[in-house]
C-alpha positions as CSV (number, residue, x, y, z in Angstrom):
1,X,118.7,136.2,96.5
2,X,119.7,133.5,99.5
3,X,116.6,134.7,101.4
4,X,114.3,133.4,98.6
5,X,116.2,130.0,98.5
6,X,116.2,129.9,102.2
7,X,112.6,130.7,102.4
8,X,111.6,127.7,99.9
9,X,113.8,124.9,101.7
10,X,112.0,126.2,104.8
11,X,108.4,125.5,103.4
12,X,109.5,122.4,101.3
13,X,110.8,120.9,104.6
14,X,107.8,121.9,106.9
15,X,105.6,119.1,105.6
16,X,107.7,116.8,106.1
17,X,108.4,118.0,109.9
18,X,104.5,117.9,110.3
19,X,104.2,114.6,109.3
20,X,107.1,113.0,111.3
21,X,105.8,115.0,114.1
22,X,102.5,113.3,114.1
23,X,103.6,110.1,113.1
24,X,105.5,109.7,116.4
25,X,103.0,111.9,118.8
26,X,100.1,109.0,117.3
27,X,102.6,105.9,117.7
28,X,103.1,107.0,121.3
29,X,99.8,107.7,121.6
30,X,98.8,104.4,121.0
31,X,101.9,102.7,122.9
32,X,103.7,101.9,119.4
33,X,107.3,102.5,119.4
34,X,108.9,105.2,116.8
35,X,112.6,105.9,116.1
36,X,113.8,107.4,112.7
37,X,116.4,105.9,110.5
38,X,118.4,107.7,107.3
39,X,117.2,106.4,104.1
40,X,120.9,106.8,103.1
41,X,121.8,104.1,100.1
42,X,118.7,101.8,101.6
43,X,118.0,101.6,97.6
44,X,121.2,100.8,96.4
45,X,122.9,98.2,98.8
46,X,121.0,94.5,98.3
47,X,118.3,94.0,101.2
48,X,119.8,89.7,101.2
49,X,123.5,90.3,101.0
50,X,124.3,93.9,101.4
51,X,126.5,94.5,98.5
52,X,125.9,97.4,96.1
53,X,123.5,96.8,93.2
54,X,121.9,98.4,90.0
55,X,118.6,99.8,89.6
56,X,116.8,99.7,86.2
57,X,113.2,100.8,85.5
58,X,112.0,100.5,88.8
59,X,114.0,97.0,89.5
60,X,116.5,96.4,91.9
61,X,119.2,93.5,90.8
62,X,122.4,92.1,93.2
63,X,124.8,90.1,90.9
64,X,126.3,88.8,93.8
65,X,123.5,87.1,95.1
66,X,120.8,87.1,92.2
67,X,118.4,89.1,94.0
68,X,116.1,90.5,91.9
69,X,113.1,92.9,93.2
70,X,111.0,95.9,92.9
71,X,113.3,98.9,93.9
72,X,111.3,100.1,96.5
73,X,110.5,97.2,98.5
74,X,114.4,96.3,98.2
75,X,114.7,100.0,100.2
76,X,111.8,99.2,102.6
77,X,113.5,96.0,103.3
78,X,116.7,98.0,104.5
79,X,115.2,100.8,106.4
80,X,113.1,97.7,108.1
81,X,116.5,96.2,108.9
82,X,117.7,99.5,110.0
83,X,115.0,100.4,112.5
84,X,115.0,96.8,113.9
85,X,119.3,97.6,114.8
86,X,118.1,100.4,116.3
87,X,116.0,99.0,119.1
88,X,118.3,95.4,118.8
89,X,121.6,97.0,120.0
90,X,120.2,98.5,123.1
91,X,118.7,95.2,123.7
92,X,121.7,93.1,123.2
93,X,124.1,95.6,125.8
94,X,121.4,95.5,128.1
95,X,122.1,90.9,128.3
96,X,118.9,90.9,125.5
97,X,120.0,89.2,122.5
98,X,121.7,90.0,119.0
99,X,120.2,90.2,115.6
100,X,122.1,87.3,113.6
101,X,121.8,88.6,109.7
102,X,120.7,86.1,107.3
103,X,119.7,83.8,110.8
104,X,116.3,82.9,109.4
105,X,115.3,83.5,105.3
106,X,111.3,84.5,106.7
107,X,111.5,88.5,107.2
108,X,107.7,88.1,108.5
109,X,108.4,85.9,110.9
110,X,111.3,87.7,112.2
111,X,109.1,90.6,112.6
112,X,106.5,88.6,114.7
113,X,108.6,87.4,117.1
114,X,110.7,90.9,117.6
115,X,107.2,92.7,118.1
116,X,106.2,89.4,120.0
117,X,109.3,90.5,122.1
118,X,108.5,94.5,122.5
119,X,104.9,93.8,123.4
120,X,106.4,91.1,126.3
121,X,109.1,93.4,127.2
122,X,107.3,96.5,127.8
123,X,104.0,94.8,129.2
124,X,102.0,96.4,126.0
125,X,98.3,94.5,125.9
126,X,97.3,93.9,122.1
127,X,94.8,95.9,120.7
């Protein structure tokens, strides 16, 4: 009956638990930040332009902008974007700065100078 069903989702989910629950007690462990973002259409809105695209066979294509990627790093792209809001908007009320989208095309280089940023702001040494 429901307990059986109830049961199942219980163990299905407890992985998953476990490994979040590690992932963030290691990346505070070793001074690394961790915050959690839903995965909610990261694999269907366009990681350049935001509008809602089609995924075939693994691709990912926009026709708005032409974008045309492997599905999955089109998601990572998004829940990258994501996680970086998440520690921006704090930033921004507290007189930091704003994420401009589409700002610079070089996603790496973004990423270096926003963990450039943390490790400055927080007085992290590197590793």
């Amino acid at each position: 009956g429901d307990n059986g069903r109830v049961m199942k989702r219980k163990l299905h989910r407890f992985p998953h638990y476990e490994l979040r629950r590690q992932l963030e007690y290691k990346a505070h462990w070793n001074g690394i930040g961790y915050v959690e973002v839903s995965e909610a259409w990261t694999s269907q809105l366009c990681s350049r332009c935001g509008t809602k695209g089609e995924r075939n066979a693994g691709v990912f294509r926009c026709d708005n902008c032409g974008l045309e990627v492997h599905s999955d790093k089109n998601g990572a792209h998004n829940i990258g974007r994501r996680a970086l809001g998440k520690f921006l908007k704090p930033l921004s009320r507290a007189g930091g700065f704003v994420a401009s989208p589409g700002a610079g095309s070089d996603d790496l280089t973004a990423l270096r100078d926003f963990y450039s940023l943390m490790k400055s702001a927080s007085g992290m040494q590197p590793h």
